[in-house]
GUKEKOL-998063 format. One line per field, with one value per atom (N, C-alpha, C): atom name; x, y, z; residue in one letter; chain; residue number from 1. Coordinates in steps of 0.05 Angstrom, whole numbers. Layout:
BEGIN
atom: [CA  ...]
c1: [X  ...]
c2: [Y  ...]
c3: [Z  ...]
rest: [A  ...]
kette: [A  ...]
nr: [NUM  ...]
//
This chain:
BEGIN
atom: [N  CA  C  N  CA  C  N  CA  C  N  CA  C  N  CA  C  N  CA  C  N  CA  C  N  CA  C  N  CA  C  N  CA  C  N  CA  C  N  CA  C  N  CA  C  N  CA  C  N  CA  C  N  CA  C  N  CA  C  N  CA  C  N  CA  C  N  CA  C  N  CA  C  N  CA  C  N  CA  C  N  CA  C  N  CA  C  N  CA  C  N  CA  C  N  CA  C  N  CA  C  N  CA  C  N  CA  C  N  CA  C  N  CA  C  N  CA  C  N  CA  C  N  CA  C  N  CA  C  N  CA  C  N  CA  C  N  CA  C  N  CA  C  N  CA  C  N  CA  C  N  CA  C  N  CA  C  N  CA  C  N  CA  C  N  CA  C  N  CA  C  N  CA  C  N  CA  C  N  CA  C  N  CA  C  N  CA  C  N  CA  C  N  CA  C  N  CA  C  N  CA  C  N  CA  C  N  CA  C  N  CA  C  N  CA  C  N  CA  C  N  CA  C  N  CA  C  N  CA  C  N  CA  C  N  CA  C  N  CA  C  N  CA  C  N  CA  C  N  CA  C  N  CA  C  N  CA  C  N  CA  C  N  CA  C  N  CA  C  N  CA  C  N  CA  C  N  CA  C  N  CA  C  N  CA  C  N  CA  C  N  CA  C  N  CA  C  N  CA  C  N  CA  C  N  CA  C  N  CA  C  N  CA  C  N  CA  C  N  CA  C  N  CA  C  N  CA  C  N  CA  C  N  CA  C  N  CA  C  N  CA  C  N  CA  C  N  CA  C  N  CA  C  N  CA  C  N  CA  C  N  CA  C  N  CA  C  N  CA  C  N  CA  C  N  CA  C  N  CA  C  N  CA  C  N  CA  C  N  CA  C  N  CA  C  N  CA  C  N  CA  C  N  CA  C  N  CA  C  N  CA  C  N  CA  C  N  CA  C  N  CA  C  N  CA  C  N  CA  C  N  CA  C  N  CA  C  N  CA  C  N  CA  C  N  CA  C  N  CA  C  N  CA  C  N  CA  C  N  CA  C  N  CA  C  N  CA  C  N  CA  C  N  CA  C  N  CA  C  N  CA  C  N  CA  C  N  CA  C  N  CA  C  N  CA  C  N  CA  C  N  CA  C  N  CA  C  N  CA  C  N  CA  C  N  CA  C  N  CA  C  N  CA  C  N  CA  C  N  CA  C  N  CA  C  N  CA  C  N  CA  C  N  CA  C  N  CA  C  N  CA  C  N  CA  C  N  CA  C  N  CA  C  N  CA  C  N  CA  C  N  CA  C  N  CA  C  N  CA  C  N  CA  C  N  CA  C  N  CA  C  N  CA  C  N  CA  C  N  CA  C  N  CA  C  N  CA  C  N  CA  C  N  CA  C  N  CA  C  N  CA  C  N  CA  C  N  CA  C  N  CA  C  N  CA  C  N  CA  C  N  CA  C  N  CA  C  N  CA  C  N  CA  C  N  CA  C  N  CA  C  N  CA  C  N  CA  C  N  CA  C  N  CA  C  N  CA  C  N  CA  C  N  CA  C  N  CA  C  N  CA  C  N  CA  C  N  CA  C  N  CA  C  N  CA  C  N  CA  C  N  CA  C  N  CA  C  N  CA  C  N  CA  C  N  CA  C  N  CA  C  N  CA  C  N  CA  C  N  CA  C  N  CA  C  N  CA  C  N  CA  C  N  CA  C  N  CA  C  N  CA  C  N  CA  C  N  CA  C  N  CA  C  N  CA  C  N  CA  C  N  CA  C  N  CA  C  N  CA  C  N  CA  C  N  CA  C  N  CA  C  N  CA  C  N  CA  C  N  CA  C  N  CA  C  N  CA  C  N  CA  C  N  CA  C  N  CA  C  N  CA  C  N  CA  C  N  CA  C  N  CA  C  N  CA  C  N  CA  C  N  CA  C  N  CA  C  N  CA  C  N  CA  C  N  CA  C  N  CA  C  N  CA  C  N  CA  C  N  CA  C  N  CA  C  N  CA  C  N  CA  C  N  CA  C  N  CA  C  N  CA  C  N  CA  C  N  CA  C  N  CA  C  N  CA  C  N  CA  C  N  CA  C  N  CA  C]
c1: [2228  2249  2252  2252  2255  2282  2305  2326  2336  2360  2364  2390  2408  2433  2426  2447  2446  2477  2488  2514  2510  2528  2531  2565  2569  2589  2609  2587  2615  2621  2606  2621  2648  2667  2687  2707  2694  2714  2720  2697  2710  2723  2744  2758  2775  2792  2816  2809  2776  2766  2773  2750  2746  2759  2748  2765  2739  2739  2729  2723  2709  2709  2682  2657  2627  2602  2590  2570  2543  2518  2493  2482  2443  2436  2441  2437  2440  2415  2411  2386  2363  2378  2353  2342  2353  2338  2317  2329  2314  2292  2286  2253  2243  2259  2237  2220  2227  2215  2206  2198  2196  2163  2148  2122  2105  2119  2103  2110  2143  2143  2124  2125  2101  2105  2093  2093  2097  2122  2130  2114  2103  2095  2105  2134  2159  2159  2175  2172  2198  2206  2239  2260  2245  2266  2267  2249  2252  2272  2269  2295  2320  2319  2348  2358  2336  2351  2360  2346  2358  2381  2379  2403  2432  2427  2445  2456  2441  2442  2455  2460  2458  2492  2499  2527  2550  2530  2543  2548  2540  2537  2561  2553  2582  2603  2606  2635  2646  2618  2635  2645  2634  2648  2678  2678  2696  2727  2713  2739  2739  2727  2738  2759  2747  2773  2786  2793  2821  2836  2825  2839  2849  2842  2853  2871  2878  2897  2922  2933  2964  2954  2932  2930  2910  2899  2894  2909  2934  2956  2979  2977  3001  3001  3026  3025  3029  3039  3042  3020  2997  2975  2945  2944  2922  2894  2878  2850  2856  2849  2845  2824  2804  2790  2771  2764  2743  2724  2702  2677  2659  2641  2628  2611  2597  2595  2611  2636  2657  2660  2662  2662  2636  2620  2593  2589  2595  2591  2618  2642  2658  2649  2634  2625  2588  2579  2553  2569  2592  2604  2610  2628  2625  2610  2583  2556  2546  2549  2535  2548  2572  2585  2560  2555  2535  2509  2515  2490  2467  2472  2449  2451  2448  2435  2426  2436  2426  2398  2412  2391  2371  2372  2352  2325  2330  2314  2293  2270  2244  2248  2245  2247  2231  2213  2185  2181  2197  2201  2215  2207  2237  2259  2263  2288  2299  2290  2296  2301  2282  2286  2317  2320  2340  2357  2362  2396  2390  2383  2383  2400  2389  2397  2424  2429  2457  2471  2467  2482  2488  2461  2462  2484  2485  2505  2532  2541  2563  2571  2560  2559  2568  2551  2549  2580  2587  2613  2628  2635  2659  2657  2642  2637  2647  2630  2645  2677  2692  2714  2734  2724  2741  2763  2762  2788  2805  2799  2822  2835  2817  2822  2842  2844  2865  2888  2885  2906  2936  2953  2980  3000  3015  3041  3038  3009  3010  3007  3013  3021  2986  2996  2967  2953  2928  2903  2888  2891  2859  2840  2849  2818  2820  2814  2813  2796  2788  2767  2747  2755  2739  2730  2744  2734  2713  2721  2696  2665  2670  2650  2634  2650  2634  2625  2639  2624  2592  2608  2572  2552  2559  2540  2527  2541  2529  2511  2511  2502  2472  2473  2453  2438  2445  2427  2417  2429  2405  2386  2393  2372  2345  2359  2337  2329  2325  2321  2287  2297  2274  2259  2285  2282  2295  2325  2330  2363  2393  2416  2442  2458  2482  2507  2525  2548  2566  2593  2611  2626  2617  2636  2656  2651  2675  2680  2694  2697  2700  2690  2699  2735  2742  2783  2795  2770  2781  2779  2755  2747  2757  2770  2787  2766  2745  2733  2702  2702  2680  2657  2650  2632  2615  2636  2632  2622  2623  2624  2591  2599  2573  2557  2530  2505  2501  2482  2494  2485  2460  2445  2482  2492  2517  2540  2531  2558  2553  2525  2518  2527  2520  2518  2552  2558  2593  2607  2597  2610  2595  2572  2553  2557  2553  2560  2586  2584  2615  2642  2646  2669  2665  2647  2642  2669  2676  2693  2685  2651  2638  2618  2625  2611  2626  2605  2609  2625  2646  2657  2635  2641  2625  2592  2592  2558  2548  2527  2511  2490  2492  2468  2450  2418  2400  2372  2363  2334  2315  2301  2278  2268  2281  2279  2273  2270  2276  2287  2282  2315  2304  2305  2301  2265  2252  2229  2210  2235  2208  2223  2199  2203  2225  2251  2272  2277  2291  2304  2335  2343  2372  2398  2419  2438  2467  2477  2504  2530  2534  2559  2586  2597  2632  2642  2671  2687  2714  2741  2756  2787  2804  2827  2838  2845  2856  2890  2906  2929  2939  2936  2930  2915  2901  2894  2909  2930  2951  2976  2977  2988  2984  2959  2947  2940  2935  2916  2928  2961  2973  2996  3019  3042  3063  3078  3076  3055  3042  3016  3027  3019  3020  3044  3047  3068  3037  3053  3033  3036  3010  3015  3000  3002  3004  2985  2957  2943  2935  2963  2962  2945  2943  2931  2953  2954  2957  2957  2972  2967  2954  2937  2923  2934  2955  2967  2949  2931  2911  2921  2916  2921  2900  2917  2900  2875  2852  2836  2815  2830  2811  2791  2775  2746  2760  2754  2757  2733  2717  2696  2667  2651  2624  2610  2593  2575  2548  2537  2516  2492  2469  2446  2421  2411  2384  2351  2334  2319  2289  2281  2261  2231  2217  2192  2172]
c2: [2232  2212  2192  2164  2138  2139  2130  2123  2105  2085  2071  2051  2042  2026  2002  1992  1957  1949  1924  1922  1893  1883  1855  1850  1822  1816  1802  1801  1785  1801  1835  1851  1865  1851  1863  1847  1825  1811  1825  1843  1864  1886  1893  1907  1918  1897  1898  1907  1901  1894  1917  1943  1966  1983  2000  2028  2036  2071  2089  2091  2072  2075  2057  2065  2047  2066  2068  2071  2061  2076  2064  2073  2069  2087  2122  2128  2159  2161  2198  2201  2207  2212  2218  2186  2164  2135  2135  2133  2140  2149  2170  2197  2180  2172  2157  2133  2124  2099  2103  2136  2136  2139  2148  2148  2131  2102  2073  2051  2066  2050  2037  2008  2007  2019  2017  2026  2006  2012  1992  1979  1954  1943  1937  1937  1928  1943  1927  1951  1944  1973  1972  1955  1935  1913  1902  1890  1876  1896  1914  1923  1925  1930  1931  1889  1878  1850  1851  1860  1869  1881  1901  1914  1898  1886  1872  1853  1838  1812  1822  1846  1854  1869  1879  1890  1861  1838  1815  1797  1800  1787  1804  1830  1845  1848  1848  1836  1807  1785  1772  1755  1775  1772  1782  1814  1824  1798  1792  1779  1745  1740  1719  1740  1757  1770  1781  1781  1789  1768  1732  1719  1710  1725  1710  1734  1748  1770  1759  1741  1738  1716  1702  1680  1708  1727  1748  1749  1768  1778  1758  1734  1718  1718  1734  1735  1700  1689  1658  1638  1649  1631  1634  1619  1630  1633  1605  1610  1609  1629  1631  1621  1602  1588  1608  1626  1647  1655  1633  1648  1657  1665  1677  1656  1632  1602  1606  1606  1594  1616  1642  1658  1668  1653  1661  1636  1619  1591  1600  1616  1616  1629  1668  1688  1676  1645  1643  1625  1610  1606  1617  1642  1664  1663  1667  1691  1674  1647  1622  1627  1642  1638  1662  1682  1685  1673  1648  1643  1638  1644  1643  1631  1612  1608  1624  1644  1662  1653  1622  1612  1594  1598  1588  1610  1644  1657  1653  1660  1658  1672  1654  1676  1696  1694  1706  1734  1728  1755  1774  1803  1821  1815  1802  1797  1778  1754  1743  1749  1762  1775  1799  1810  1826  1820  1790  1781  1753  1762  1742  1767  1780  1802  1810  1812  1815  1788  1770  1741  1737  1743  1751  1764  1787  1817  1807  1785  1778  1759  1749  1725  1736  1767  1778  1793  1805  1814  1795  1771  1757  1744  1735  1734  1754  1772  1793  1795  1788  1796  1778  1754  1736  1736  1751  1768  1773  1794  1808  1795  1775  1768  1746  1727  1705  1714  1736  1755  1748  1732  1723  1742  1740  1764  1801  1795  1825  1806  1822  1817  1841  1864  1872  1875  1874  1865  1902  1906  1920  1919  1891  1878  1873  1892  1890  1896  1884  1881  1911  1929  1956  1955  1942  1952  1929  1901  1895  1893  1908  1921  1941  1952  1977  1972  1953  1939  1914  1904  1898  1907  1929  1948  1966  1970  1979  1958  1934  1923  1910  1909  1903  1925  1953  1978  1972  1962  1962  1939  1913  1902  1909  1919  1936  1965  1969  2000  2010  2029  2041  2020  2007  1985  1991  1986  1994  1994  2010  2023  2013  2003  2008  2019  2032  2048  2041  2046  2051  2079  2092  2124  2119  2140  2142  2178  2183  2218  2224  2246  2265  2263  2270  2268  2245  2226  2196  2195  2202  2191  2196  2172  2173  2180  2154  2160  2184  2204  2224  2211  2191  2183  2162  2164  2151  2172  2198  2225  2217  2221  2224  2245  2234  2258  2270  2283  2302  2281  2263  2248  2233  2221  2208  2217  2254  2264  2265  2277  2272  2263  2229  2213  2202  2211  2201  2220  2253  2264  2272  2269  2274  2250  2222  2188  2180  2166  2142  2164  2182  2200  2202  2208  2215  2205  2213  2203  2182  2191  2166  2151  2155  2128  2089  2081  2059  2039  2029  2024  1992  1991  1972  1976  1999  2003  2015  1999  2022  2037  2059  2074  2074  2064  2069  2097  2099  2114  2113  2120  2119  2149  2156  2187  2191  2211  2219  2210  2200  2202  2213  2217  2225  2227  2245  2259  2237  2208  2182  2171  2165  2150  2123  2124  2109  2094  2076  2066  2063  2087  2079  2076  2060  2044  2052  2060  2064  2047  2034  2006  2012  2028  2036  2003  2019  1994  2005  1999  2006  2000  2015  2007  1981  1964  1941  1935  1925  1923  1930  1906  1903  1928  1946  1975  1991  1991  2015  2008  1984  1984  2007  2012  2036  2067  2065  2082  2090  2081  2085  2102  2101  2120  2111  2131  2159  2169  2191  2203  2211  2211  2227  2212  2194  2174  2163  2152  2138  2113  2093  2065  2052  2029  2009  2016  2026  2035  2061  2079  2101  2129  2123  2140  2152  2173  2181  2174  2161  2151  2178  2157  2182  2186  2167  2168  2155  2133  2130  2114  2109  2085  2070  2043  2014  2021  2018  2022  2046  2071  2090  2081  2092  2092  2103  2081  2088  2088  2073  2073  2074  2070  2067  2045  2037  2010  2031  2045  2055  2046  2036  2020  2035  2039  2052  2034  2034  2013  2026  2035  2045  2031  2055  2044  2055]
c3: [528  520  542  533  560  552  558  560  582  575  603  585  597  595  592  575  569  567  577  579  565  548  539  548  568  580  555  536  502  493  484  474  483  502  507  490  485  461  440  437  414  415  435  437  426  415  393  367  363  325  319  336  320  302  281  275  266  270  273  232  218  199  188  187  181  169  155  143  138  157  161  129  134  113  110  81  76  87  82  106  82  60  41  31  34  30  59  86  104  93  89  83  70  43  17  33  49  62  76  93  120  118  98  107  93  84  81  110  128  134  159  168  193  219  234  254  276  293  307  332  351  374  386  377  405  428  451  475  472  491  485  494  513  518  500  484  458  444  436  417  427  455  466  475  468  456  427  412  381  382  388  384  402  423  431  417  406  387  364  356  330  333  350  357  369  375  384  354  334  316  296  293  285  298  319  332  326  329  327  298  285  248  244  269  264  272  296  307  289  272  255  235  224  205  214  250  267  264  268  282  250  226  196  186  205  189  177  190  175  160  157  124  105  108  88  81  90  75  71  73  67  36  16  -3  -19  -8  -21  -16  -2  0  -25  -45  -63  -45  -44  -37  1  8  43  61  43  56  77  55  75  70  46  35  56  47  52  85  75  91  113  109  125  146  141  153  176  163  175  206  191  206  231  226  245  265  259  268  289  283  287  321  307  338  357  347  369  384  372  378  401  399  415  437  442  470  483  481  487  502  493  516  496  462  440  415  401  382  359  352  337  323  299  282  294  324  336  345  328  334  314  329  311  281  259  235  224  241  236  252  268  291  273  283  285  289  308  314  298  289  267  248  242  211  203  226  231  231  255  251  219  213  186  159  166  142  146  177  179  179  182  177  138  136  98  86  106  93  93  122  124  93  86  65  44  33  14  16  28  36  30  43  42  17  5  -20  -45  -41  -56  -67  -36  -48  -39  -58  -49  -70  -95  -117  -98  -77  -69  -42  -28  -8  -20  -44  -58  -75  -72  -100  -88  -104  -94  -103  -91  -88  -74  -62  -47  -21  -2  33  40  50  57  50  46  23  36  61  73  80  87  94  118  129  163  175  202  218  211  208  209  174  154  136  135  139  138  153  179  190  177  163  148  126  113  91  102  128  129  136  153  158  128  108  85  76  68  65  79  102  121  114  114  111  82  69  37  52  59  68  85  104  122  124  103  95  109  116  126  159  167  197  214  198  217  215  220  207  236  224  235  222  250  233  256  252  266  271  294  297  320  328  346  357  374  386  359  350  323  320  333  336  331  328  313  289  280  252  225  216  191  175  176  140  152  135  140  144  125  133  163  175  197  221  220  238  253  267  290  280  285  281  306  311  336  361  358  381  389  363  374  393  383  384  417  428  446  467  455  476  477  464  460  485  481  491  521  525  548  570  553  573  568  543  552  550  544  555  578  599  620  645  665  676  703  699  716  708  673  656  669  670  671  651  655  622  620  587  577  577  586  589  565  559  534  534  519  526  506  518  493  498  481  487  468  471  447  446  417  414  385  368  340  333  298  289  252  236  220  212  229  238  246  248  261  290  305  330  333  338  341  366  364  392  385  405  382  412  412  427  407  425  426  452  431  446  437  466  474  461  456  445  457  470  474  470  451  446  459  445  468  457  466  457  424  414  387  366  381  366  369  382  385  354  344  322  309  313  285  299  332  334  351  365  396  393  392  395  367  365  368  351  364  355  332  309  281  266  277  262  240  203  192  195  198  207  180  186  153  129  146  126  117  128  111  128  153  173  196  194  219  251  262  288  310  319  349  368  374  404  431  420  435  457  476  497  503  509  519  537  532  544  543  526  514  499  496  484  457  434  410  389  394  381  392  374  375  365  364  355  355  337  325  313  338  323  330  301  299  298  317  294  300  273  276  276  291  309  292]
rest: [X  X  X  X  X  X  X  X  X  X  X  X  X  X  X  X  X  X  X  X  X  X  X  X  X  X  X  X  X  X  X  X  X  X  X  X  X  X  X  X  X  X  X  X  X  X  X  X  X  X  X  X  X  X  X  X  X  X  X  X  X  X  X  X  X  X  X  X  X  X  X  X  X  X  X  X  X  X  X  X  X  X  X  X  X  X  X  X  X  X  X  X  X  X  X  X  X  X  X  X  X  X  X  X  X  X  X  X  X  X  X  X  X  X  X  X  X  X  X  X  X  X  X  X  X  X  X  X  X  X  X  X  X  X  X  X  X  X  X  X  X  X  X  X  X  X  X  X  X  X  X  X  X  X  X  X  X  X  X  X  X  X  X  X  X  X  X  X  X  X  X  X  X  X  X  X  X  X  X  X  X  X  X  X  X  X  X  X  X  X  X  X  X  X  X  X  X  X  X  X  X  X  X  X  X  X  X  X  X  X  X  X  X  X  X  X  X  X  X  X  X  X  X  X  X  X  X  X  X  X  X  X  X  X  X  X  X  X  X  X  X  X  X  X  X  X  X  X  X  X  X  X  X  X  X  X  X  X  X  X  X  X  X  X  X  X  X  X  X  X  X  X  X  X  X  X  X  X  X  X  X  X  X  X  X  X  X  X  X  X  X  X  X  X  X  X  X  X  X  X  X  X  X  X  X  X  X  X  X  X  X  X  X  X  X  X  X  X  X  X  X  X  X  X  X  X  X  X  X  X  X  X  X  X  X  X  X  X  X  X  X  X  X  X  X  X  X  X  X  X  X  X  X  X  X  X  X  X  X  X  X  X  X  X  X  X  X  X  X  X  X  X  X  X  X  X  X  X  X  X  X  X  X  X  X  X  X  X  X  X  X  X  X  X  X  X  X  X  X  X  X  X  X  X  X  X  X  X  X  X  X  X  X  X  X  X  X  X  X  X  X  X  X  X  X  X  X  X  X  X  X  X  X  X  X  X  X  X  X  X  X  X  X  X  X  X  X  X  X  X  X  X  X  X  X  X  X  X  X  X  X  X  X  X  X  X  X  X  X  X  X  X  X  X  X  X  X  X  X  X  X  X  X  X  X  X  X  X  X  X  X  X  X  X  X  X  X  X  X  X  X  X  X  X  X  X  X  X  X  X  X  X  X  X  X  X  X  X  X  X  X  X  X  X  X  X  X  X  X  X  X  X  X  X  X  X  X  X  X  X  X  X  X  X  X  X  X  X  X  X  X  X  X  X  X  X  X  X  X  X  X  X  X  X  X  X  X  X  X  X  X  X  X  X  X  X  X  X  X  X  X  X  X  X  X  X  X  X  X  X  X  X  X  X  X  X  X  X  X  X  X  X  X  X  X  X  X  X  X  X  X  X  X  X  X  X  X  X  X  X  X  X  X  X  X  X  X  X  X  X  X  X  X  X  X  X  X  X  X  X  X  X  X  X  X  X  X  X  X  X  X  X  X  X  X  X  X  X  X  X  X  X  X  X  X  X  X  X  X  X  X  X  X  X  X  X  X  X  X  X  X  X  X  X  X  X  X  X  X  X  X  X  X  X  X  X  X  X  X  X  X  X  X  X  X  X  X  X  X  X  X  X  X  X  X  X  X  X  X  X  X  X  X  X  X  X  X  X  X  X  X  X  X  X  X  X  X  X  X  X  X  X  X  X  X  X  X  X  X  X  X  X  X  X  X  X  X  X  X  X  X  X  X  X  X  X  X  X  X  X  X  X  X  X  X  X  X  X  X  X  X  X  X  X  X  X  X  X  X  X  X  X  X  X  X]
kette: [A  A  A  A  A  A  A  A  A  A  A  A  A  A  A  A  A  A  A  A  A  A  A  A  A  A  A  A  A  A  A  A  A  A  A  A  A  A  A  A  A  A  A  A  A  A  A  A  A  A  A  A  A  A  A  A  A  A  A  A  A  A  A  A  A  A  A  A  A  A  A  A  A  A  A  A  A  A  A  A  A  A  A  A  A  A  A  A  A  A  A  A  A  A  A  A  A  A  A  A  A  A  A  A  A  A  A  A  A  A  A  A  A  A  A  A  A  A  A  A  A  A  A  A  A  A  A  A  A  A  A  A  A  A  A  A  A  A  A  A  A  A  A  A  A  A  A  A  A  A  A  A  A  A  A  A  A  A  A  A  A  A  A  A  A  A  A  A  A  A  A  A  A  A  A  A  A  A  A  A  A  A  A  A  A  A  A  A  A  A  A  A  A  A  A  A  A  A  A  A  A  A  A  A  A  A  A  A  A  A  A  A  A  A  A  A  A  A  A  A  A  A  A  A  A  A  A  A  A  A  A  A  A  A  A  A  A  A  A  A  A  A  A  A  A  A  A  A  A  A  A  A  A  A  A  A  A  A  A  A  A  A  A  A  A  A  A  A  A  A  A  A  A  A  A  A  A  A  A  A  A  A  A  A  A  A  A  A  A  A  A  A  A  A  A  A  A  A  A  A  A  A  A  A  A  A  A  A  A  A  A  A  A  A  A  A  A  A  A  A  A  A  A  A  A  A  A  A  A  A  A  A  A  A  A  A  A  A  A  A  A  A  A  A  A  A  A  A  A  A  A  A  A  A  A  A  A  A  A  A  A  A  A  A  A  A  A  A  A  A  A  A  A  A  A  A  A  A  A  A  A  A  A  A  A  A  A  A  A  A  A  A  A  A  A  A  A  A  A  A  A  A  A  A  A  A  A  A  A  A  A  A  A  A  A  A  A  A  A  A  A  A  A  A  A  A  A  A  A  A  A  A  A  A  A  A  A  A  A  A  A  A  A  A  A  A  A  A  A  A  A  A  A  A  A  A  A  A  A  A  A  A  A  A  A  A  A  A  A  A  A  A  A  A  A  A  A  A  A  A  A  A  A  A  A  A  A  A  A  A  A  A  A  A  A  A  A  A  A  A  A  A  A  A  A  A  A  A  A  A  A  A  A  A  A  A  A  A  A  A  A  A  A  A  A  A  A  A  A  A  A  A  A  A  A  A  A  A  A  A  A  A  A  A  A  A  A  A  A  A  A  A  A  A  A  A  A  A  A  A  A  A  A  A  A  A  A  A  A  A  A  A  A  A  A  A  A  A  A  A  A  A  A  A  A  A  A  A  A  A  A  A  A  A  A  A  A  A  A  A  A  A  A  A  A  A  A  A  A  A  A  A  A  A  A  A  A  A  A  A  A  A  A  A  A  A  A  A  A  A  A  A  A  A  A  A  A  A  A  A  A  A  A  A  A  A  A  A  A  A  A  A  A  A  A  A  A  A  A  A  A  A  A  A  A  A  A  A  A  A  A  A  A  A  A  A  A  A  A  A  A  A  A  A  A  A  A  A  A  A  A  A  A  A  A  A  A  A  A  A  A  A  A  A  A  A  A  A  A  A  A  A  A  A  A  A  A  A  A  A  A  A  A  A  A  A  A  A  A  A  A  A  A  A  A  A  A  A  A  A  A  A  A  A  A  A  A  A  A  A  A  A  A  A  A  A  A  A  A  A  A  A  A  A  A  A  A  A  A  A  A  A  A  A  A  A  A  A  A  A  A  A  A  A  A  A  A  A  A  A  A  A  A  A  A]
nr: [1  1  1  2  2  2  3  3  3  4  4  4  5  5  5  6  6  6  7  7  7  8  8  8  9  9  9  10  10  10  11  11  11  12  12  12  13  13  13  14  14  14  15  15  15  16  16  16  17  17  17  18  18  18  19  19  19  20  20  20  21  21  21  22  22  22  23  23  23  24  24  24  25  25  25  26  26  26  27  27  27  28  28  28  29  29  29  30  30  30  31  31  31  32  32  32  33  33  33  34  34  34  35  35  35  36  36  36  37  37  37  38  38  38  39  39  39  40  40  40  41  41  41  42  42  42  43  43  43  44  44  44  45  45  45  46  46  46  47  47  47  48  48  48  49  49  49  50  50  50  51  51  51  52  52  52  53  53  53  54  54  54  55  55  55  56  56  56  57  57  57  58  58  58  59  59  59  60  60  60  61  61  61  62  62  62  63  63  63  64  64  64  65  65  65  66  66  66  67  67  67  68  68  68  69  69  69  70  70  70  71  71  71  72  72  72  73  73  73  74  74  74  75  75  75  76  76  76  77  77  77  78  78  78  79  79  79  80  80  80  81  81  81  82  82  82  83  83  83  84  84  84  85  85  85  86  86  86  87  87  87  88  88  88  89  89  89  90  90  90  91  91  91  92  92  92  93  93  93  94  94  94  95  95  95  96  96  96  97  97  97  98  98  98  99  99  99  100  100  100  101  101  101  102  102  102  103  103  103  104  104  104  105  105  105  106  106  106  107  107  107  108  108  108  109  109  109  110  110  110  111  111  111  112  112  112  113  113  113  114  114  114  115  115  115  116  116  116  117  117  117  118  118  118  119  119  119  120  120  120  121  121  121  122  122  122  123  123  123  124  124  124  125  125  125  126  126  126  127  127  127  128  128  128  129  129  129  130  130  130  131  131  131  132  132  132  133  133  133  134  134  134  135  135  135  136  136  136  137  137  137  138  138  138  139  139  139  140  140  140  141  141  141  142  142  142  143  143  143  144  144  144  145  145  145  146  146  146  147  147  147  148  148  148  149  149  149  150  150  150  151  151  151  152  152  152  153  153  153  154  154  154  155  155  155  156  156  156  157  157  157  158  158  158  159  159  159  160  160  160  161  161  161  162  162  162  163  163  163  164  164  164  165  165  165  166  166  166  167  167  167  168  168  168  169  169  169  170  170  170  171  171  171  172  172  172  173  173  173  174  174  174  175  175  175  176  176  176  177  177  177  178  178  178  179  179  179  180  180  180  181  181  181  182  182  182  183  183  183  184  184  184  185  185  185  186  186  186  187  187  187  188  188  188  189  189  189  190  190  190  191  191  191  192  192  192  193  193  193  194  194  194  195  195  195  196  196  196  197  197  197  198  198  198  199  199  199  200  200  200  201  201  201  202  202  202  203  203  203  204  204  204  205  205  205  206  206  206  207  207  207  208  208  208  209  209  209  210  210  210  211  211  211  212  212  212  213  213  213  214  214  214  215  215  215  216  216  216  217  217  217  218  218  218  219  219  219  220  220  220  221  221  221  222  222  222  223  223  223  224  224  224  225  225  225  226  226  226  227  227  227  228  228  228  229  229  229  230  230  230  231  231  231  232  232  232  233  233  233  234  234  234  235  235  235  236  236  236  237  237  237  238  238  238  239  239  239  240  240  240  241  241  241  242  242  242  243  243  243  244  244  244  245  245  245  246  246  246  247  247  247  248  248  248  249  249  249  250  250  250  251  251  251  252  252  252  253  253  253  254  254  254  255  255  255  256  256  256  257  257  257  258  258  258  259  259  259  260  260  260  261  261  261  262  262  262  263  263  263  264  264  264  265  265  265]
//
């Protein structure tokens, strides 16, 4: 196994987005595709630019539908001015603080082709549900930074099936929706590195190992409670907060999540 760390200095912007609630591919679509699919030439810096690019691009979708939470749920506002376009074009600004261009990546590359499907997924999402996102006389809709992470991450995984999977987990003691639960490489590295007490914060850990009986490169990007997540996730522990969860009792600065990217080789 190679393994070795990668840190992105924008992903701390996504501190506040997370919740412990995302869904990659199932593992039985995985298999169906696994023995047409190609065989990868990347070396692993190339994917650990992917995968960077690719957790920078879902953050920074997340934090356009942070900074639109009170026109979502404003029950007296009809259309919220958030298709699919608009939202994308906001999340591609983000991404530029970076230092990148997203749609200035080759389309022809992997890497291209990759953050295209997730720029796609975002579209297809906000699109989708632009019913519930205009619906007048309800205040909280649910549409918050985590669900629509998990919704683009479902999405991106039909696109890139059998390429390559993102999810959002988090320590097992977090995870609302089941399907978000760490597989064990996660549980691993969740509980082996970024719990660690002389993990580096903001650091990510990648390797190139197994992952459903094919050669992977797979990255795991800490995310950590930031103010604004304790609404849901901070004190008093086991108090229920707006969307119907159980509070964790977490504090500013705990490790709440995960950023889960697989991309197979």
């Amino acid at each position: 196994m190679k393994s070795g760390f990668m840190s992105s200095r924008f992903l701390e912007r996504g501190r506040a987005l997370f919740c412990a609630a995302a869904i990659g591919m199932t593992s039985a679509a995985i298999m169906a595709v696994a023995a047409t699919a190609p065989t990868s030439t990347r070396s692993p810096e190339e994917d650990a630019e992917i995968t960077r690019s690719l957790a920078t691009m879902l953050s920074a979708g997340r934090l356009v539908v942070s900074r639109n939470q009170e026109r979502i749920n404003n029950p007296n506002l009809r259309d919220k001015g958030l298709d699919g376009k608009t939202v994308l074009a906001e999340a591609i600004k983000i991404y530029k603080e970076s230092g990148i261009d997203p749609v200035s990546i080759d389309a022809n590359s992997p890497h291209g082709k990759l953050i295209r499907m997730q720029m796609d997924s975002i579209v297809e999402v906000m699109d989708a549900h632009q019913q519930t996102l205009n619906r007048q006389g309800v205040g909280f809709k649910g549409f918050i930074p985590a669900v629509f992470g998990r919704l683009v991450n479902e999405a991106f995984g039909r696109q890139a099936l059998g390429i390559a999977e993102m999810k959002v987990t988090a320590p097992p003691e977090l995870i609302r929706n089941p399907k978000a639960k760490p597989d064990e490489w996660e549980n691993e590295v969740i509980r082996d590195k970024l719990l660690s007490p002389s993990w580096v914060k903001d650091k990510s850990y990648a390797a190139v190992t197994q992952n459903m009986g094919r050669a992977a490169y797979r990255t795991a990007v800490p995310e950590y409670y930031g103010a604004s997540c304790l609404t849901c996730h901070g004190s008093p522990k086991g108090d229920i907060d707006i969307t119907g969860y159980a509070k964790e009792g977490g504090k500013e600065a705990d490790l709440g999540g995960v950023i889960s990217i697989t991309l197979y080789r």
